[in-house]
C-alpha positions in Angstrom: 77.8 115.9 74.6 77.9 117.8 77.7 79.2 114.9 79.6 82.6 114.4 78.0 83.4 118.3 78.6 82.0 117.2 82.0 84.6 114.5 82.2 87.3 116.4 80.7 87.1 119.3 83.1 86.8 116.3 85.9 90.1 114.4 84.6 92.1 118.0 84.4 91.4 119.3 87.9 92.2 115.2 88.7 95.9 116.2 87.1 96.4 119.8 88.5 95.6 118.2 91.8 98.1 115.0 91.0 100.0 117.3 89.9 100.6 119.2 92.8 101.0 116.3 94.9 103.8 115.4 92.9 102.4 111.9 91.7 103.6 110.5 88.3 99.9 109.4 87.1 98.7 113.1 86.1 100.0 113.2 82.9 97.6 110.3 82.2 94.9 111.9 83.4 95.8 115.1 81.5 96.4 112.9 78.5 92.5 112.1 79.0 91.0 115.5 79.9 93.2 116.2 76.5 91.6 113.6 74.4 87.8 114.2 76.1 88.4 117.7 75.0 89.2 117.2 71.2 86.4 114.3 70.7 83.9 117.0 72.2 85.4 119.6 69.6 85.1 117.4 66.9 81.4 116.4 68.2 80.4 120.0 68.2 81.5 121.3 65.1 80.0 118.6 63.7 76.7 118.7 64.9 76.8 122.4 63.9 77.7 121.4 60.0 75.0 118.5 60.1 72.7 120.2 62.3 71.0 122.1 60.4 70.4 119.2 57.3 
């Protein structure tokens, strides 16, 4: 689980930096950073609620 917060803190400094530069492809790679983010939030709380079964 520590890889897709890996990968979403990878594909967010990927937009800043796109971002910067002006190109139009960040807000795809914010749109995945975004999405990594949210699967590893629902990964985590539910690991937490069916953890301890």
């Amino acid at each position: 689980m520590a890889d897709l917060l890996y990968l979403a803190i990878v594909f967010f400094v990927i937009a800043l930096i796109l971002g910067v530069m002006g190109v139009r492809g960040a807000g795809i790679s914010m749109d995945i950073a975004k999405w990594l983010i949210i699967v590893f939030i629902i990964l985590a709380i539910l690991s937490l609620v069916f953890g301890g079964l």
